[in-house]
C-alpha positions, 0 to 999 in steps of 0.5 A, spaced: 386 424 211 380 425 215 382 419 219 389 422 220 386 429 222 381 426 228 387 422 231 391 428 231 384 432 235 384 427 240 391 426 242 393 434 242 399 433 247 402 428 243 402 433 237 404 439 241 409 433 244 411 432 237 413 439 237 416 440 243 422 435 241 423 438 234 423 445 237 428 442 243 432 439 237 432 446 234 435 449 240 440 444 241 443 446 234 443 452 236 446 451 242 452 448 239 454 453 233 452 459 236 459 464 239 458 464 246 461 463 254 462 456 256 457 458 262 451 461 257 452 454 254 451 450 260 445 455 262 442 454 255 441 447 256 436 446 261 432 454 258 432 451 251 429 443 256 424 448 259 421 452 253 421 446 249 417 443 255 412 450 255 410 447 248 409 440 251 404 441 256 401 448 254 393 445 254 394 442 259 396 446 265 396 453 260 396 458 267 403 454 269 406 453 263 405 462 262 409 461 268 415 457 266 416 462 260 417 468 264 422 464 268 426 462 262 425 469 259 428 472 265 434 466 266 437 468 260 437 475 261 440 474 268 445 468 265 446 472 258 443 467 254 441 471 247 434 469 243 434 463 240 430 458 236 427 456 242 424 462 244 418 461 239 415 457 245 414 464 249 410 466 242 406 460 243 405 460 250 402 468 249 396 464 244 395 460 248 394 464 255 389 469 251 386 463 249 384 458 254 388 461 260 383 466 266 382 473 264 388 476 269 394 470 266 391 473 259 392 480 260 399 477 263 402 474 258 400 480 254 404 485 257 409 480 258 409 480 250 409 488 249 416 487 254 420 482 252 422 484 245 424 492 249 427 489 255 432 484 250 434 490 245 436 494 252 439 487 254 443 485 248 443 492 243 445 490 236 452 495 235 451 496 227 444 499 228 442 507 231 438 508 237 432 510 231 433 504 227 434 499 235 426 502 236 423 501 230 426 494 230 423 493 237 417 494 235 417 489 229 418 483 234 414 485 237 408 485 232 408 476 232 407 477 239 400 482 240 397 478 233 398 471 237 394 475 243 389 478 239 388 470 235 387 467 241 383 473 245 378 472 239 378 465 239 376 465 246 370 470 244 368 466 239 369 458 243 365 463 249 359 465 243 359 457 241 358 455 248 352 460 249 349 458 242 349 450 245 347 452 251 341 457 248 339 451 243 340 445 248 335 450 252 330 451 247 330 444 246 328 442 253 322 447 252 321 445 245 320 439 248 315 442 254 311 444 249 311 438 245 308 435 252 303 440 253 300 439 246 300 431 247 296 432 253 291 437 248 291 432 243 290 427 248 284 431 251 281 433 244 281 425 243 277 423 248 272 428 247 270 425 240 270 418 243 266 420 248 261 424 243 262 419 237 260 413 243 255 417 247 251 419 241 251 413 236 252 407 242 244 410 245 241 411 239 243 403 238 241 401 244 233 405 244 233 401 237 235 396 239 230 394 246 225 398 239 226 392 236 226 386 241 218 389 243 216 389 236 220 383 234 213 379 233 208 384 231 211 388 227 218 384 223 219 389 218 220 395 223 224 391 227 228 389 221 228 397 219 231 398 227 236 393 226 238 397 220 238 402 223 244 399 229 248 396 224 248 404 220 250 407 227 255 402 227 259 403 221 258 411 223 261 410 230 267 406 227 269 409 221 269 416 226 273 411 232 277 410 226 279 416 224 281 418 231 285 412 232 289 413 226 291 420 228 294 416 234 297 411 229 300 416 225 307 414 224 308 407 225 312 402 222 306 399 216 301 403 218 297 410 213 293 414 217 285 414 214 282 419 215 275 421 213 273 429 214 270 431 220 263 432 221 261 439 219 254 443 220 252 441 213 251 434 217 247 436 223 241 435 218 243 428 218 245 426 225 237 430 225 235 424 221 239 419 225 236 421 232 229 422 229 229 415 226 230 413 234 223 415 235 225 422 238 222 428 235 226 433 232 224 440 231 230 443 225 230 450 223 236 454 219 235 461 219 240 466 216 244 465 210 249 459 210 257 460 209 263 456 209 265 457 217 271 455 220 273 448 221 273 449 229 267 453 229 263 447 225 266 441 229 264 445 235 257 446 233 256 439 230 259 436 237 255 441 241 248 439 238 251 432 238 251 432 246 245 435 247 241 431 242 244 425 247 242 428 254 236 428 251 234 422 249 238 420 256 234 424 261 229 427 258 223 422 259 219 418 256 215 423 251 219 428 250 220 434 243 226 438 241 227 443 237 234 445 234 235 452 231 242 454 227 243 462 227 248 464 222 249 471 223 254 477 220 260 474 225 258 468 228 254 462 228 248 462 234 246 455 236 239 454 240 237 447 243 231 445 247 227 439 250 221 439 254 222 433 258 220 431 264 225 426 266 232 426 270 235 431 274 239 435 269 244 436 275 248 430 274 248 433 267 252 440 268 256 438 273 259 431 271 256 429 265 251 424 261 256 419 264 257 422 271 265 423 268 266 430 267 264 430 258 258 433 258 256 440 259 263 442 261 266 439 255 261 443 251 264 449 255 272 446 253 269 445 245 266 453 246 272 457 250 277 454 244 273 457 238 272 463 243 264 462 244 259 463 249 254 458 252 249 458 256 245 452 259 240 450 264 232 448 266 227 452 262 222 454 266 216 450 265 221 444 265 225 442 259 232 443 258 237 449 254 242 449 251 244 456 247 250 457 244 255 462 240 260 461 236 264 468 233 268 467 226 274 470 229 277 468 236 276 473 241 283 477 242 
């Protein structure tokens, strides 16, 4: 059965070709056994032909078919052709005018349905029934006709309301699509800042142990060996985070499951402290306050802020230089506070580029803190050194 009925939605005019000729052989019935002139039998033929042609083609040309009706309704009152089985096609053509037609032809069809039924009881008066019972039967045949308008205006509202629904959904669907671009391109950016912290950090701290355990290979094995530990931790370290990060990437492909591992919070400051301080830098790590449970955001950010700074450090801060790291937890927010007192490079490069020179360094700390709603502070200290202090509300500023 639902074969059947998608055949028929698919060819709409052979069916309502179907009914066309049902309707026309209807007609020619009538045509032959109803009392009538030889004249008004000749005329009927080609009436009873054209309605049934109205049936026919009713979709396809709706505005044309409207036209043909009312000329066929006014032959056979000129011709004296009285209403027969045909002049059901003129109830049809009223449906579909208010259905698909233009506005001006639906509203013609609707005045030509309140019409006919009066003008043919004038035309054609039924001698048994009182001029009362002549009105009151007018206005029952005309009932069928303003129904048929009112089906088809209402279907017309209801394919104009499904219309605006597709096209408002095919519009939230291109801006669903928008935004799905847009969060990409953020994912895509919060991605490679933890790449370049994950690699600035670890891969530095790799490299100092590295050229340590060169210098001191035949005085002192065993703290070449402890250096070489070190690298190979670092290492593990770098990748099971790189790890972690790529798999946000692969998620969702064929054979592939996501590892991911939790993200570095401030309770693992005091080991990236230990990290750096094994390198042969100077950590100077204090806590102040009580500390809580923060926002994951907030903690991350945090992390990655002392992170970079530890990094510039051992990069640009010289030879023999000290650092001092302080974590304020306060009512609403969390105080960072980083400084050094190297004598090394230029720290403009720095703020202006990054450790790198590609745009990583101060600047993503400035994107990490502006999407928790912090402030940060950076700059030379006087004397020399460098400074880092920032602030990291519990709440988004809104």
């Amino acid at each position: 059965m639902q074969r059947l009925y998608d055949l028929l939605r698919r060819h709409p005019t052979g069916v309502d070709t179907f009914w066309a000729v049902l309707l026309f052989g209807f007609g020619m019935l009538w045509v032959v056994r109803a009392p009538m002139g030889s004249a008004s039998r000749i005329a009927a033929v080609p009436i009873i032909l054209a309605l049934a042609t109205t049936i026919a083609l009713r979709r396809r040309a709706p505005e044309k078919m409207l036209a043909l009706a009312t000329v066929c309704g006014i032959a056979q009152l000129v011709l004296n052709v009285k209403a027969n089985p045909t002049d059901f096609a003129m109830l049809v053509v009223v449906y579909t005018a208010a259905a698909t037609a233009s506005r001006p032809a639906s509203r013609f069809a609707l005045a030509a349905a309140l019409s006919a039924t009066a003008i043919s009881s004038l035309r054609w008066p039924n001698e048994h029934q009182t001029q009362w019972q002549a009105v009151v039967s007018a206005i029952f045949v005309t009932i069928p006709f303003v129904l048929a308008w009112v089906l088809g205006d209402s279907i017309r509202t209801r394919r104009a309301y499904y219309a605006q629904l597709e096209e408002r959904a095919a519009r939230l669907e291109k801006e669903r699509e928008a935004q799905a671009k847009v969060a990409v391109a953020a994912e895509r950016a919060r991605i490679a800042r933890e790449l370049h912290d994950v690699v600035a950090h670890n891969v530095s701290v790799m490299v100092v142990q590295a050229d340590g355990a060169a210098y001191v290979m035949d005085a002192s094995p065993e703290q070449a060996r402890q250096a070489l530990e070190t690298i190979s931790g670092t290492g593990r370290q770098a990748l099971a985070e790189m790890r972690r990060l790529l798999g946000v990437l692969r998620t969702g492909e064929p054979g592939e499951e996501s590892d991911y591992v939790p993200q570095p919070d401030v309770e693992q400051i005091d080991d990236l402290v230990e990290q750096v301080r094994g390198a042969g830098l100077p950590v100077d790590f204090k806590v102040v306050g009580s500390p809580r449970q923060l926002p994951s955001g907030v903690e991350l950010t945090a992390y990655r802020i002392v992170q970079e700074a530890l990094t510039n450090t051992r990069k640009h801060g010289g030879p023999v230089v000290g650092v001092s790291v302080r974590l304020t937890y306060f009512d609403d927010g969390l105080g960072l506070l980083v400084e050094d007192d190297g004598r090394g490079a230029q720290r403009e490069m720095y703020e202006d580029g990054g450790a790198d020179g590609k745009g990583h360094g101060l600047i993503g700390m400035r994107e990490r803190v502006g999407m928790v709603g912090g402030t940060l502070d950076a700059g030379p200290r006087p004397g020399g050194g460098f400074r880092i202090s920032a602030l990291l509300p519990l709440k988004p500023a809104g």
